[in-house]
Backbone bond lengths (Angstrom), bond angles and torsions (degrees), N, CA, C in turn:
res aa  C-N    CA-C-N  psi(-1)  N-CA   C-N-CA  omega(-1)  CA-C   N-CA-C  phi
1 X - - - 1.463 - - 1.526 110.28 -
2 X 1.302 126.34 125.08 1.388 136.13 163.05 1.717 109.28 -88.43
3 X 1.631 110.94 119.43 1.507 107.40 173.69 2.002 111.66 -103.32
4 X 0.832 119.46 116.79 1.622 107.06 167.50 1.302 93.97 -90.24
5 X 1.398 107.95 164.92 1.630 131.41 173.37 1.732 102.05 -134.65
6 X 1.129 106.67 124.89 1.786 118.23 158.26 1.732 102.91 -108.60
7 X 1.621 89.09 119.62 1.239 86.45 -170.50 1.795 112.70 -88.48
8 X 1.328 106.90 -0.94 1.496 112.81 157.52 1.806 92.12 -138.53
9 X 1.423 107.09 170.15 1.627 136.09 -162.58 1.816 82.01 -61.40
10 X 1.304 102.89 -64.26 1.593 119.85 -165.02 1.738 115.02 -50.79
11 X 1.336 121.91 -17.40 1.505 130.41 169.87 1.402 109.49 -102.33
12 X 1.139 137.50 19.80 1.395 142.77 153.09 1.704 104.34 -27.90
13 X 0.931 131.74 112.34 1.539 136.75 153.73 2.071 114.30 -59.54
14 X 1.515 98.87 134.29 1.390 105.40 -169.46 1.734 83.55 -95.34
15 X 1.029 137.62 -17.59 1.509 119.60 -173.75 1.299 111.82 -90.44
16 X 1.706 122.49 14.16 1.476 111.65 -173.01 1.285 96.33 -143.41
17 X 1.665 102.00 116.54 1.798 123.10 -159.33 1.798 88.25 -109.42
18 X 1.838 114.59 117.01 0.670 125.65 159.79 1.342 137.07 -101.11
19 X 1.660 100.12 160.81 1.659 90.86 -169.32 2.107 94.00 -103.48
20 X 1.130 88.72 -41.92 1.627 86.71 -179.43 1.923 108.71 -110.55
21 X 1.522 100.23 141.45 1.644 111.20 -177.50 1.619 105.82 -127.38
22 X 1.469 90.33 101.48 1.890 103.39 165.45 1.494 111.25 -74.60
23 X 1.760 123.02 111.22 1.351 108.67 173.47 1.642 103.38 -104.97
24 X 1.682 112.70 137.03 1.293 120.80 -164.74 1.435 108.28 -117.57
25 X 1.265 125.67 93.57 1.599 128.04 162.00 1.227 102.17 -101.34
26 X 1.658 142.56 86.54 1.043 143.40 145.03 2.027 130.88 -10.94
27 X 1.696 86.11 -61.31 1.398 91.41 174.30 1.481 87.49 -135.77
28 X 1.633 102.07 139.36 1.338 113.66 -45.00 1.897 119.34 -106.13
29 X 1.422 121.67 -14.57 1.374 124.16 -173.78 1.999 116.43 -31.70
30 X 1.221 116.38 -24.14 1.385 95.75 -156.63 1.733 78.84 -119.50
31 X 1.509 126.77 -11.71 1.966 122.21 154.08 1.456 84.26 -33.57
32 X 1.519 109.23 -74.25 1.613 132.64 -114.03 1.617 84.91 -61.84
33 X 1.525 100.10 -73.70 1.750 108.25 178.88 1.487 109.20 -40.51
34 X 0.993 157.18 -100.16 1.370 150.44 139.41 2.142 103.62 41.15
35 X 1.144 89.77 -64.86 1.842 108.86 -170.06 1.704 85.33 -63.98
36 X 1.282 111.98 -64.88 1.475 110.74 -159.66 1.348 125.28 -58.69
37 X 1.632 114.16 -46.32 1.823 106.58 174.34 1.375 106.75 -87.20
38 X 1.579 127.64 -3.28 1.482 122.28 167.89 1.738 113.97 -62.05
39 X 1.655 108.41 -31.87 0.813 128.79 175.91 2.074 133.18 -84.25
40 X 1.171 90.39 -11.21 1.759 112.19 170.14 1.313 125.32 122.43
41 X 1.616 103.33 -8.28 1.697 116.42 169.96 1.722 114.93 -30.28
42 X 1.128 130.26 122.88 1.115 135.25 176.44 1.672 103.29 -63.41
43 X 1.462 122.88 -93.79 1.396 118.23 -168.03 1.713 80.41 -133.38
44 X 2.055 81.43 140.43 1.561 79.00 176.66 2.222 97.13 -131.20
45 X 0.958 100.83 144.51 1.629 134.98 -156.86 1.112 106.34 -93.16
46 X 1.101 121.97 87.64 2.303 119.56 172.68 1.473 98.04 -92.94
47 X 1.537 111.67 128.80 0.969 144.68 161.16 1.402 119.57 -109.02
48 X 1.593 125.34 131.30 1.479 101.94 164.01 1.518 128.60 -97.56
49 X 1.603 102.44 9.23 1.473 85.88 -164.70 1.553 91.56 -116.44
50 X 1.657 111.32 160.70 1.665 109.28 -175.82 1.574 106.85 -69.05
51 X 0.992 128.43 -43.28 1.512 141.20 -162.26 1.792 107.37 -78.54
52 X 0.850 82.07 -24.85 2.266 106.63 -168.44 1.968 75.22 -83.81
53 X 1.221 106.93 -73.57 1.572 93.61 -157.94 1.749 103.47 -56.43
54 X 1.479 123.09 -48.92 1.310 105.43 172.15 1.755 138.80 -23.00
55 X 1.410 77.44 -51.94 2.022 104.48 174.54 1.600 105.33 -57.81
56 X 1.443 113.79 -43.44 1.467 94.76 -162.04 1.226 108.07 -96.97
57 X 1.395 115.55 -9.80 1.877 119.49 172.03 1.948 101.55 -76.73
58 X 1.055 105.41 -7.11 1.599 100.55 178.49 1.311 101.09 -88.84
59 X 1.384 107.39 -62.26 1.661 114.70 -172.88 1.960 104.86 -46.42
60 X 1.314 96.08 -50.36 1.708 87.66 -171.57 1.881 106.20 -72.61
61 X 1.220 110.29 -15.84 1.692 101.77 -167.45 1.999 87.56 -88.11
62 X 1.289 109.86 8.97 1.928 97.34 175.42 1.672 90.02 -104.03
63 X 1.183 123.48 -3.83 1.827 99.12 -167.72 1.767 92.53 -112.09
64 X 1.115 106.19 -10.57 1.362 92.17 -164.47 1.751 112.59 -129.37
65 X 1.510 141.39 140.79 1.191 149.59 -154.37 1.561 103.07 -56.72
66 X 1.424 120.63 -49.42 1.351 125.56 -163.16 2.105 105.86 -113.34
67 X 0.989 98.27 104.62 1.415 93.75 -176.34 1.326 112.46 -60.34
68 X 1.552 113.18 168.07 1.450 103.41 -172.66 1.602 117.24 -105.46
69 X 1.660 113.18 -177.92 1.715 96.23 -154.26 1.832 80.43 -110.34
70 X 1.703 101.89 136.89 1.471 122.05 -161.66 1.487 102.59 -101.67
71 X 1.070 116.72 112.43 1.796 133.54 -163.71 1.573 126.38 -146.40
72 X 1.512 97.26 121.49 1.295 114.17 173.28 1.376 120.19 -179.61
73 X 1.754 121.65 -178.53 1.256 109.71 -177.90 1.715 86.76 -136.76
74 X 1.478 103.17 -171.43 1.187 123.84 157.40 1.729 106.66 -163.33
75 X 1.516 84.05 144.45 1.453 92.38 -165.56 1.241 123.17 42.03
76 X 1.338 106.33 42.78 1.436 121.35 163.51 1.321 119.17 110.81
77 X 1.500 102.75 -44.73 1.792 117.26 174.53 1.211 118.09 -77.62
78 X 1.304 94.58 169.80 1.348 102.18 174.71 1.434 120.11 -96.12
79 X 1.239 128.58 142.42 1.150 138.80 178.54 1.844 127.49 -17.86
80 X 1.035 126.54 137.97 1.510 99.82 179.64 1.881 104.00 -96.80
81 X 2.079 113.13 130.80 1.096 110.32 -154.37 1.707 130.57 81.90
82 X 1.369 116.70 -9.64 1.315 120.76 154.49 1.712 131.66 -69.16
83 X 1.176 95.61 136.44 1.544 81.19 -173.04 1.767 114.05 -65.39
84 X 1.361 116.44 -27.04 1.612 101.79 -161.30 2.059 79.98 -152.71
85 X 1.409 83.51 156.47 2.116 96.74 -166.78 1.888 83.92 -85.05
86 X 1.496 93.44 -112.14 1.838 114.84 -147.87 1.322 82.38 -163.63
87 X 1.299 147.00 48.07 1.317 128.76 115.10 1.216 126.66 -117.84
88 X 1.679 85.96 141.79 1.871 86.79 179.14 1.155 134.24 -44.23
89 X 1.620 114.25 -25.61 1.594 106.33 172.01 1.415 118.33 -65.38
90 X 1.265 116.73 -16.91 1.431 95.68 176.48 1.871 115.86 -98.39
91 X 1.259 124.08 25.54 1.293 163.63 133.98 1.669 125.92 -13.72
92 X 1.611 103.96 -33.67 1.430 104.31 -158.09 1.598 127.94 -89.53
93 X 1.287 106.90 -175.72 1.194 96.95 -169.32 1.428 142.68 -59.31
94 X 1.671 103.80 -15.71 1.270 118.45 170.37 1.384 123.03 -83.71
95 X 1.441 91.39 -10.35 1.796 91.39 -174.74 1.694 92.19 -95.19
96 X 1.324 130.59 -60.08 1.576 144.71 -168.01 1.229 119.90 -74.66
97 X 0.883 103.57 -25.49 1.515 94.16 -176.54 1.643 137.77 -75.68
98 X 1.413 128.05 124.20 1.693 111.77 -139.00 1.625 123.41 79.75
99 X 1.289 111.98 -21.39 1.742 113.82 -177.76 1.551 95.83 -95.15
100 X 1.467 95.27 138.23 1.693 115.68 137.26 1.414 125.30 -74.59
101 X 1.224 126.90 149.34 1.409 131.56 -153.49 1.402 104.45 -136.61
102 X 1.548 127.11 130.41 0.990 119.83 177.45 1.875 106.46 -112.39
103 X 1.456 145.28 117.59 1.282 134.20 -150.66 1.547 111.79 -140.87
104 X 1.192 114.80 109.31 1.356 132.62 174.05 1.611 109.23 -82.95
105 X 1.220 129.37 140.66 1.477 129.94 133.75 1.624 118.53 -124.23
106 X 1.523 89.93 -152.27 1.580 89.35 -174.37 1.605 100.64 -103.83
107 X 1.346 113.64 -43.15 1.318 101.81 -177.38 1.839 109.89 -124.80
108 X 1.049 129.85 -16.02 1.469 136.86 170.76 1.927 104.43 -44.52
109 X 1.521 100.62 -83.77 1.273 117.22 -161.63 1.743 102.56 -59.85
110 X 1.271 138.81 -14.77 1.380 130.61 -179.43 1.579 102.07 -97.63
111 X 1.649 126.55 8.93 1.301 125.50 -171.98 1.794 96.63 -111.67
112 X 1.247 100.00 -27.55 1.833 95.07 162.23 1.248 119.05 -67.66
113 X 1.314 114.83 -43.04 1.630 119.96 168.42 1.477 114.66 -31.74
114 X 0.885 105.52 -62.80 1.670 131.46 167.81 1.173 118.80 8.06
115 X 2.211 89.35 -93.50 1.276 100.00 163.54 1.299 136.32 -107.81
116 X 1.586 111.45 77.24 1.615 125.70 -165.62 1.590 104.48 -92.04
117 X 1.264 116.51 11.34 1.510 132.39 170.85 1.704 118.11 -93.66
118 X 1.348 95.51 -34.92 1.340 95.53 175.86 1.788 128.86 -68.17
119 X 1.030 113.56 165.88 1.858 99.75 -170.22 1.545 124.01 -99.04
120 X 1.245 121.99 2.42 1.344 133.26 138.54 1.580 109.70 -168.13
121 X 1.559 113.18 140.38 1.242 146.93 -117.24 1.708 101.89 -144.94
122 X 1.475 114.74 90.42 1.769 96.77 174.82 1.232 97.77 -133.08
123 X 1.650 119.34 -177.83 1.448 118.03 -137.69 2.175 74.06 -146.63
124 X 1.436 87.69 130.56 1.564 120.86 -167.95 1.699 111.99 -105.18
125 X 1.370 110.77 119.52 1.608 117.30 153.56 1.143 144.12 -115.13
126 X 1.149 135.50 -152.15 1.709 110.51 168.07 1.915 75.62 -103.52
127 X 1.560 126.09 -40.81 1.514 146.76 -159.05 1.820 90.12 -38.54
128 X 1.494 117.31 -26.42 1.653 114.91 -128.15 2.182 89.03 -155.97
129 X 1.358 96.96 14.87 1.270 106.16 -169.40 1.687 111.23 -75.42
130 X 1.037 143.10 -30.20 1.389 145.07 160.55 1.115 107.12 -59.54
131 X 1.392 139.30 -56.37 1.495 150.18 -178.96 1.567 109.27 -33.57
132 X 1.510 105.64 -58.09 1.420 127.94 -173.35 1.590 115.27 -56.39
133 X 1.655 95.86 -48.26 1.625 101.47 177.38 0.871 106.43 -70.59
134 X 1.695 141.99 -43.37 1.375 131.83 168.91 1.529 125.62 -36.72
135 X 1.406 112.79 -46.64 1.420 143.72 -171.28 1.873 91.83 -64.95
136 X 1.056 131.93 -38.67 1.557 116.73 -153.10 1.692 95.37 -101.77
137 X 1.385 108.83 0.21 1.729 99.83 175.97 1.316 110.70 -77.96
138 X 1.198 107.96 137.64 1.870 130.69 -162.60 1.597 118.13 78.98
139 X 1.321 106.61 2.69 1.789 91.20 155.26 1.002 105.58 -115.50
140 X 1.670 98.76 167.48 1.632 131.30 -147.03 1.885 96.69 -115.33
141 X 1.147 112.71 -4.95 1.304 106.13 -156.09 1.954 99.32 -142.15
142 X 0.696 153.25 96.58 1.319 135.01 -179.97 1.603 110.25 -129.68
143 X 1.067 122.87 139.48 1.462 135.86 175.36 1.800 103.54 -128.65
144 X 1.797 83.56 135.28 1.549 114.98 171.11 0.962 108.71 -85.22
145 X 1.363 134.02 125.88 1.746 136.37 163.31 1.367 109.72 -88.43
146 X 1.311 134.57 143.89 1.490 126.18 179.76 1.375 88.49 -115.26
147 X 1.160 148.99 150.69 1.743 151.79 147.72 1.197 109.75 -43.14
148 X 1.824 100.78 -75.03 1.216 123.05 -172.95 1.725 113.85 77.85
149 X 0.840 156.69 175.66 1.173 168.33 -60.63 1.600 130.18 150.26
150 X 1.348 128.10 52.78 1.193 124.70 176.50 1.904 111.62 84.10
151 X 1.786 85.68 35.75 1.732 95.20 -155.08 1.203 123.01 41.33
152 X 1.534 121.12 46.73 1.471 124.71 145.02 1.659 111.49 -109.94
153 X 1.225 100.40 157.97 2.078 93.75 173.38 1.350 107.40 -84.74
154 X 0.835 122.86 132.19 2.119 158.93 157.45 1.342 100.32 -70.74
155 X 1.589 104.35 119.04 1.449 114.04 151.27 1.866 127.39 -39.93
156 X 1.817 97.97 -59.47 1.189 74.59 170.46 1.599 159.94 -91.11
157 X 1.891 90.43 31.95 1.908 95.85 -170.09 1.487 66.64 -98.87
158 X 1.001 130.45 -52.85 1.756 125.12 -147.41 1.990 103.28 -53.98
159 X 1.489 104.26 -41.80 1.462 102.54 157.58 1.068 138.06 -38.65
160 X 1.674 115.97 -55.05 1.284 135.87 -166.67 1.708 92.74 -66.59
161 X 1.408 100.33 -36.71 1.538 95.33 -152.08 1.538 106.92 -80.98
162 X 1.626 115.64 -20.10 1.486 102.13 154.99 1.120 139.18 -129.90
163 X 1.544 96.79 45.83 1.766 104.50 156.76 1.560 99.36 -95.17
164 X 1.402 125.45 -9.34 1.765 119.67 168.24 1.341 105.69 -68.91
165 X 1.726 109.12 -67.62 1.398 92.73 165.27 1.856 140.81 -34.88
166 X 1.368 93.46 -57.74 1.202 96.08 -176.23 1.750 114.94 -42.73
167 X 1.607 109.07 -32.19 1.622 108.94 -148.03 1.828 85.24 -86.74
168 X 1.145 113.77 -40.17 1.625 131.34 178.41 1.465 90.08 -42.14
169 X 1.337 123.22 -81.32 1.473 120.10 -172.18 1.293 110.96 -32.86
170 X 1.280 118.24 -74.96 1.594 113.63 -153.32 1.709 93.44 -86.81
171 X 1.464 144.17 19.32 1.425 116.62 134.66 1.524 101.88 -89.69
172 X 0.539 139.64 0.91 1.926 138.27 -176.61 1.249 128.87 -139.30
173 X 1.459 132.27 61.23 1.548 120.62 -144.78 1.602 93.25 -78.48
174 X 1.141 135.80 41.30 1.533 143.57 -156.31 1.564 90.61 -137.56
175 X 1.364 119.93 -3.07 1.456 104.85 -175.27 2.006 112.84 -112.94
176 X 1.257 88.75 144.77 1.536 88.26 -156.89 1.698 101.56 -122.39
177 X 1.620 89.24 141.61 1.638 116.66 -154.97 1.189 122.16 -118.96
178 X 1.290 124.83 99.22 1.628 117.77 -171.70 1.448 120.14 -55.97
179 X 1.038 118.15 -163.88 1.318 147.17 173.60 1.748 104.55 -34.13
180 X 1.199 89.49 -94.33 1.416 108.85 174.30 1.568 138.26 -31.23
181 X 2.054 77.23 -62.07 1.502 87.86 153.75 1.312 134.13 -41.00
182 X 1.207 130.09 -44.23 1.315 147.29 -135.75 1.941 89.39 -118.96
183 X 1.255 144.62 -17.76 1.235 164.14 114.97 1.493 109.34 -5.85
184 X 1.617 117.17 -68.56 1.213 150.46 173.67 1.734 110.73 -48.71
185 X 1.501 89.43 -70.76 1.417 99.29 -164.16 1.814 106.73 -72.78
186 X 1.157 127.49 -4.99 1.616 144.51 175.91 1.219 71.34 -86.58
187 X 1.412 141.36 -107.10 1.213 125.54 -131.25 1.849 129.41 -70.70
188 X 1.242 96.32 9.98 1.221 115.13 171.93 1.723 105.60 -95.84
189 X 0.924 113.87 -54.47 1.756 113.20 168.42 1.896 112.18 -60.00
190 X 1.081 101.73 -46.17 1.613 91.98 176.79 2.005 110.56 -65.60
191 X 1.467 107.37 -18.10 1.259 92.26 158.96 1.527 165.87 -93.88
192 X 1.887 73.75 -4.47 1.638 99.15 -148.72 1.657 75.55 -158.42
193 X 1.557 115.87 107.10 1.260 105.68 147.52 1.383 142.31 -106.44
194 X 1.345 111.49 18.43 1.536 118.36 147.67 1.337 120.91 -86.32
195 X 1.180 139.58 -172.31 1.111 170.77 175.99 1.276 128.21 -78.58
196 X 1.442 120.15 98.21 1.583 120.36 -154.25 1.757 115.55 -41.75
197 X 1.469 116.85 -35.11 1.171 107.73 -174.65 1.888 125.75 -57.79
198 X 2.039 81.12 -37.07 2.050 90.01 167.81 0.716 135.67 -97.05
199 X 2.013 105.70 44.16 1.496 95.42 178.71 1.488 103.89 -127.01
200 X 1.303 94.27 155.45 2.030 94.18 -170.01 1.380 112.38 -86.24
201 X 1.533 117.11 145.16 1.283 119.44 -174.65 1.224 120.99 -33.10
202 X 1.395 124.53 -52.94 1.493 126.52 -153.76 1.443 105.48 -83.73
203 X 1.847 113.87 -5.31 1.250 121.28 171.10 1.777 120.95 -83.63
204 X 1.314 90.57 -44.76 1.969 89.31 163.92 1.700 122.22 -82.86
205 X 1.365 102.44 5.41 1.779 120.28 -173.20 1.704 88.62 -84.94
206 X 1.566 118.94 -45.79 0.925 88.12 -156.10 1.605 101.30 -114.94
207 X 1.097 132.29 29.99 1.432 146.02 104.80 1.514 114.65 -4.52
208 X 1.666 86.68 -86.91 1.749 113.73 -170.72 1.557 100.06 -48.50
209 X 1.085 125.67 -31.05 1.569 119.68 -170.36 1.349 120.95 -87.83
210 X 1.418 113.29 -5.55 1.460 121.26 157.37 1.178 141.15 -70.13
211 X 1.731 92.45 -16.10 2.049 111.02 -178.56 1.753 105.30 -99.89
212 X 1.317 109.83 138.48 1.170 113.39 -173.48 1.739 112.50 -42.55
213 X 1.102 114.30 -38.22 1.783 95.42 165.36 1.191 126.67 -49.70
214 X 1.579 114.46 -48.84 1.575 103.42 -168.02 2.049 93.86 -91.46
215 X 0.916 125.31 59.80 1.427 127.32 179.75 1.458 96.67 -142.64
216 X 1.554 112.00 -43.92 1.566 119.62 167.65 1.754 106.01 -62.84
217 X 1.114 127.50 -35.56 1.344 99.38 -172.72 1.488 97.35 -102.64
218 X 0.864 127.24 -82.57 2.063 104.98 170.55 1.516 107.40 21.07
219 X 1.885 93.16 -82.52 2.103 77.51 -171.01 1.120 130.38 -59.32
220 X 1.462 114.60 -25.08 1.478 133.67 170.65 1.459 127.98 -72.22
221 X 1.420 108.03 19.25 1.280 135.36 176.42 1.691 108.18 64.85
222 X 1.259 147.80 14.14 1.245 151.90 178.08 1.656 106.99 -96.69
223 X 1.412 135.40 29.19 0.815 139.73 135.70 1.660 126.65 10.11
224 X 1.342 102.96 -78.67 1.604 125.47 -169.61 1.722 89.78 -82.71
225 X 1.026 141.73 -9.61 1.340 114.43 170.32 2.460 108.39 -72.11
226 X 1.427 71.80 -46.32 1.884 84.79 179.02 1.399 108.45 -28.77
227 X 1.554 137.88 -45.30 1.158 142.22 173.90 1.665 117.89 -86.47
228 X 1.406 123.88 -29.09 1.341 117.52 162.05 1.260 97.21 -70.40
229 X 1.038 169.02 -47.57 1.603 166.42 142.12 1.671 105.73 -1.66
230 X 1.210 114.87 -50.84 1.209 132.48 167.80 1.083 142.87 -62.31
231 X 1.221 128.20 -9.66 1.640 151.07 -132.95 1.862 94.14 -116.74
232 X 1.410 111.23 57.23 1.783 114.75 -176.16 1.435 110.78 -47.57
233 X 1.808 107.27 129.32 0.854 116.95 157.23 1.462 111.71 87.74
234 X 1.469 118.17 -2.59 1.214 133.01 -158.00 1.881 110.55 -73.33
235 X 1.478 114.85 1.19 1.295 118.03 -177.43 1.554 79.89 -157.26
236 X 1.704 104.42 155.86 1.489 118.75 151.20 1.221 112.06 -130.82
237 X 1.234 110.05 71.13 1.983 115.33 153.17 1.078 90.53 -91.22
238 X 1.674 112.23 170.58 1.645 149.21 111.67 1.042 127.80 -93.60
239 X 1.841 102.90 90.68 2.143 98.73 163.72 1.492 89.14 -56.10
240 X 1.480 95.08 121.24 1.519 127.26 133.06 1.289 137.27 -97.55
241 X 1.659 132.63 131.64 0.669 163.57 169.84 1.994 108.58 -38.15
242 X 1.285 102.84 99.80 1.875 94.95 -156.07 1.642 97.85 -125.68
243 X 1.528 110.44 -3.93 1.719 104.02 -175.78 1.914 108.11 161.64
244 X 0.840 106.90 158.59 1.662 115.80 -156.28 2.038 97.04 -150.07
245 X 1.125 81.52 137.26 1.299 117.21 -178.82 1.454 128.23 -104.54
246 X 1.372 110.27 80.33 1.538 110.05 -164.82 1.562 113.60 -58.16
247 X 1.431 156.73 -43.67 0.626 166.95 33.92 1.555 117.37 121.64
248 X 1.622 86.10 -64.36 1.233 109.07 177.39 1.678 133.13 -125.29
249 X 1.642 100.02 6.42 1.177 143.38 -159.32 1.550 92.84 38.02
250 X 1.364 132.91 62.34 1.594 129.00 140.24 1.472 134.27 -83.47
251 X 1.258 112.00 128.96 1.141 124.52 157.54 1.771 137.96 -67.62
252 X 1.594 114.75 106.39 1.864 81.15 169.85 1.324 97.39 -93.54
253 X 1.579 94.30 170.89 1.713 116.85 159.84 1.549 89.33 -127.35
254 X 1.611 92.17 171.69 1.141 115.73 159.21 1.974 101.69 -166.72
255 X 1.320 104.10 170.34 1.661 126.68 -158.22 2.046 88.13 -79.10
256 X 1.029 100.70 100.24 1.733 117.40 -178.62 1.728 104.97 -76.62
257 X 0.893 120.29 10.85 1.809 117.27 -176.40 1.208 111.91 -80.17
């Protein structure tokens, strides 16, 4: 297996043709998705634009009995008139379960856009982190998406993105890691020198709270999401990548297991 890593959407390499695309918003769009069909969400819909997601929660709430629940934040909040922000707590089973979801952020949902070229497309957590490694056995080609942050790089996608590597390596020392990758997966060992699976939440929480994301939601009072962010392994879906919406440039997923 060959992994590239872009450690933002915008450094994507044109010489490395993938077959599989991990997109990584840590905090929080690809938690949230992750939280939501772990939780009973039918198909959930990334959009990046506010007005684009409006359009397509209308169009789908005319074809179908139960309209769907319209979600996102910016700059942390949630939308004004949305039903539910970007934290996982508001995620659960009583709220999601049976609903379609329509989900904006600021920087998650415009990093799927991205790679809408690639030939299947799933969305990575630490929440949903076993799932993922399962998910990448039998491709030859795989690329890390980082979100990143207002097109800057974030500690915590660059994390996420090499404790995959890292775990890839030492089950496969046959698997080979670019540049970047290998960028990633250093700074995942200089932080954490065990092994993502043994480490306890409040230990990669407070990791995550050193990178300007989890520092942005702290002051912004979202605190307690930084550690549900954290919570490894805590669901095994894969949003998968199931259909795209030219239109509105939307994406669905849904839980591929």
């Amino acid at each position: 297996m060959r992994i590239s890593t872009c450690l933002l959407p915008s450094l994507r390499s044109a010489d490395f043709s993938a077959d599989l695309a991990i997109v990584i918003d840590v905090l929080r769009a690809t938690t949230v998705a992750s939280t939501a069909l772990g939780n009973g969400a039918g198909i959930l819909w990334t959009c990046p634009g506010i007005d684009a997601s409006r359009k397509l929660s209308e169009r789908i709430a005319a074809a179908t009995p139960t309209p769907p629940l319209l979600c996102g934040e910016r700059q942390c909040h949630r939308i004004e008139g949305f039903d539910l922000g970007n934290s996982p707590a508001e995620y659960g089973p009583s709220v999601v379960s049976g609903r379609d979801l329509v989900l904006t952020t600021t920087n998650g949902t415009a990093a799927v856009a991205a790679v809408g070229d690639v030939r299947q497309v799933i969305l990575g957590s630490f929440v949903n982190f076993s799932a993922i490694r399962n998910a990448m056995s039998g491709h030859e080609n795989v690329l890390l998406v980082c979100a990143g942050t207002d097109g800057e790089i974030t500690l915590e996608d660059v994390l996420l993105a090499g404790a995959i590597i890292e775990d890839a390596v030492t089950s496969d020392a046959a698997t080979v890691a670019d540049d970047s990758a290998e960028i990633a997966r250093a700074t995942w060992r200089q932080q954490f020198s065990a092994p993502v699976r043994s480490l306890a939440a409040n230990d990669l929480a407070g990791g995550l709270r050193l990178g300007r994301g989890g520092r942005n939601l702290v002051n912004r009072g979202y605190a307690g999401d930084v550690l549900r962010c954290a919570l490894i392994d805590n669901c095994q879906v894969v949003p998968t990548r199931i259909r795209f919406d030219a239109e509105t440039n939307g994406t669905a997923f849904a839980d591929a297991r």
